[in-house]
N, C-alpha and C positions, 0 to 999 in steps of 0.2 A: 360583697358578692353580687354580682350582676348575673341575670340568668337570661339565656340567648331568648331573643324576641320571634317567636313564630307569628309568622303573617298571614295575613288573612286571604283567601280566594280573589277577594278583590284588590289586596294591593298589589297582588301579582298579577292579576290580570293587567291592573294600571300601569304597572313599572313596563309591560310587555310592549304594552301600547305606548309608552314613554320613550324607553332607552332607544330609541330607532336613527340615531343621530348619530352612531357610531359607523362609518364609511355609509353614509347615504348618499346616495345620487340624486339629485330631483331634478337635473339635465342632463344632456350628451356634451356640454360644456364643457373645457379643464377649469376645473379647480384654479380660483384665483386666492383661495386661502394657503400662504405660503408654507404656515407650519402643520398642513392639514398633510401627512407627507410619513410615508413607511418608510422601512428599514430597505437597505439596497437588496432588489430581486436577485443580484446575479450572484450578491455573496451574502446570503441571511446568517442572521445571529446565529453561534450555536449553542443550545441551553446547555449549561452544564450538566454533572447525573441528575444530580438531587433536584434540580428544577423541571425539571420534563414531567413530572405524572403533576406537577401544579400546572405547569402550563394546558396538561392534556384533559384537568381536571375544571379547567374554566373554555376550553372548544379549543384547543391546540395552536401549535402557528401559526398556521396557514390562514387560521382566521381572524388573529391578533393579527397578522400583516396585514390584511384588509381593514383594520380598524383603524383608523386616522385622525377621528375628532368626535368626539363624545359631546353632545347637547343635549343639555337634563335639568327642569329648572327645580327645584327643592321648597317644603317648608320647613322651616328650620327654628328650632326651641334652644334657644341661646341663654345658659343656666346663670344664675349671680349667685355670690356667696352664701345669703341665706337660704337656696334652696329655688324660689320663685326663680321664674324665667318671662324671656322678652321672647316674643315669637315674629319673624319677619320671614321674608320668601329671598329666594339668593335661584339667582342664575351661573352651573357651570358652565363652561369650555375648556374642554380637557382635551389635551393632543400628545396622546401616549407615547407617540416614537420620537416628538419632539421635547419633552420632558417639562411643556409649559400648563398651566391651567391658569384663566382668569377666569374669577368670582363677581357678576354684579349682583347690585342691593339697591332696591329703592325702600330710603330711609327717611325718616319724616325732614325735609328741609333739603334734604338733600340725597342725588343718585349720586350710589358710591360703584366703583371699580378697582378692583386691583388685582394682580399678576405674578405668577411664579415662572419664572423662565431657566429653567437650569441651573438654581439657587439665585438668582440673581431676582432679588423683589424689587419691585414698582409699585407702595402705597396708594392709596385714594387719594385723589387733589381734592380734599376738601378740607379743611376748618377739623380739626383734629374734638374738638369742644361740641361740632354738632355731629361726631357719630356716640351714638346713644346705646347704640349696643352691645353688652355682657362681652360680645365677642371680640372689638376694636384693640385691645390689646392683644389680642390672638390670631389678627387676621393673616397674618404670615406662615404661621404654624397651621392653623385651621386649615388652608388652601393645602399644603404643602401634607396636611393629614387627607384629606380625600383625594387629592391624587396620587397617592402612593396605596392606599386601600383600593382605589377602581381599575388600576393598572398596575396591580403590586408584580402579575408575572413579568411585564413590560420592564418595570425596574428592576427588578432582578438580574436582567439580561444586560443593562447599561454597563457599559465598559469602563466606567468608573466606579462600580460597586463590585465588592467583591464579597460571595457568599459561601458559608461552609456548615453542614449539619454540627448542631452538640450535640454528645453522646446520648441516647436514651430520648422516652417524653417525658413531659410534664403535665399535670392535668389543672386545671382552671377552670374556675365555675362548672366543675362535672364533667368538662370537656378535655378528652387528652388529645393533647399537639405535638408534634414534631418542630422544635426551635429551631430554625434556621439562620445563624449570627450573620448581621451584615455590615461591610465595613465602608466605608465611604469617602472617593479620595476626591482630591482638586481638579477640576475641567478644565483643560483649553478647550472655549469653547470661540463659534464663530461670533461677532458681532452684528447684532441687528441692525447695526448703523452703518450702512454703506461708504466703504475703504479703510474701515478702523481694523480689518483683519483679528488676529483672534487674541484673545486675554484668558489669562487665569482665574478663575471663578472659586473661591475655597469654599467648600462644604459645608452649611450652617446644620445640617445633621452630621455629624461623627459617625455614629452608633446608633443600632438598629438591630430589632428581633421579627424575622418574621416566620409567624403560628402558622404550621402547617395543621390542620384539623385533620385527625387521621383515621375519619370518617369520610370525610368527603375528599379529602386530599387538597380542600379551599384552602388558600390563606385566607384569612376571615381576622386577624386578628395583625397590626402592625405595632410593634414599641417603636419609636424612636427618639433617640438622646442626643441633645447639645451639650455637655458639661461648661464650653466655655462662656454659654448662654444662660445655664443653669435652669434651661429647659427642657424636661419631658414630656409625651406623649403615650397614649394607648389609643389606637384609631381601630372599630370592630366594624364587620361589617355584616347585614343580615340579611335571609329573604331573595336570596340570588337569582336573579330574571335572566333566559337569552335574550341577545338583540338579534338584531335582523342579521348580522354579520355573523351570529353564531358564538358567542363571547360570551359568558355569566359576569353581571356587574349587580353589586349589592343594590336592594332598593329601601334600605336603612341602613345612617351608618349613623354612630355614637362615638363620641371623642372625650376623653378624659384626661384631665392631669395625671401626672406619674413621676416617680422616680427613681434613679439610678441605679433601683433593682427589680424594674417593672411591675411594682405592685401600681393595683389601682387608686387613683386619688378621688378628688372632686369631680365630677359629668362638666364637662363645657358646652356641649354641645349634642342635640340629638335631631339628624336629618332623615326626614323621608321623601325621598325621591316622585316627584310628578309628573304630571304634563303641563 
């Protein structure tokens, strides 16, 4: 049993002062970051029922359309079997409407990078033997766990997932939730490689639950299941800040192993968000 993490004055004050990287301007310049890029103005998403009071519950559409790149650097307590953890600092960029997020790490020997682009991973070019951190087998999932928690209603809305209420709540760790099942198909997607036109991308999540808290109306809580990987997740999120754009994005999130029937397993990972 995990019990939800209340933050303090100050780390809200800090995440307030942090999360500000979500559609920032800091010229009259266009934008030369290509995946930094919304949903089409002339014909916006439209949420399903059950997704609207999530969406309305973290500042609505209108201001998720203006969110386009999330810059947020983190420290990050990366757990090992016995318990003890490694603690290293990790930079995201997350671009909710393009559905990529790359993580760097400066790690002893070596600066690591790597990328989720619409299932489609791009490891660290380094020496597999000099990453040293609890989390190196998980850097795929990890990535692919915080950006489905900090733009879970963004996800939602992708046209490859399809979501539907289960009947009734559930309650966890004292908390009762609304399960939201979600289901996850294959992308044509474009290629970043110019003339290679588009490919099929198959889904390294299947399956997915996500926790409506039926207090706040937050997802605050995501499962997700690879069976053919034989991989689970529980990714929570705590401490909810607005950004400047008007958006609530967790300024701690926790990641845990799980399995096929979303209980919780062993902590991987516990991030709080900086400047």
């Amino acid at each position: 049993m995990f019990p939800r993490v209340i933050g303090s004055a100050v780390l809200v004050a800090l995440a307030l002062s942090t999360l500000t990287g979500c559609g920032r301007q800091v010229s009259k310049e266009p934008s030369r970051d290509l995946l930094a890029t919304g949903p089409d103005r002339e014909a916006p998403p439209v949420p399903r029922p059950w997704t609207v009071s999530v969406l309305d519950a973290t500042g609505g559409l209108a201001n998720w359309m203006k969110c386009t790149k999330i810059e947020v650097g983190a420290t990050v307590s990366a757990y090992r079997q016995d318990g003890s953890f490694y603690l290293t600092e990790h930079k995201f960029d997350i671009y909710p409407w393009s559905d990529v997020i790359q993580v760097s790490a400066r790690e002893p020997g070596a600066n690591l990078t790597w990328q989720v682009d619409s299932d489609r991973y791009r490891p660290p070019e380094s020496d597999p033997n000099r990453q040293i951190s609890p989390l190196s087998a998980w850097y795929r999932e990890y990535a692919e766990a915080v950006l489905q928690i900090t733009t879970a209603p963004v996800r939602m809305l992708d046209r490859n997932v399809s979501t539907a209420p289960r009947p009734g709540t559930v309650q966890i760790t004292g908390q009762w939730y609304r399960p939201l099942e979600a289901k996850y198909r294959a992308e044509k997607a474009d290629s970043r490689a110019k003339g290679r036109g588009k490919s099929v991308v198959e889904p390294y999540w299947t399956q997915g639950i996500y926790f409506q808290d039926q207090n706040g109306a937050i997802v605050d809580m995501v499962w997700l299941g690879s069976p053919a990987m034989q991989k689970y997740l529980i990714v929570r999120g705590y401490d909810y800040a607005r950004t400047v754009d008007g958006v609530l994005l967790p300024t701690r999130i926790e990641l845990f192993q799980s399995d096929p029937d979303a209980n919780f397993g062993p902590r991987l990972a516990l991030v709080d968000l900086k400047q």
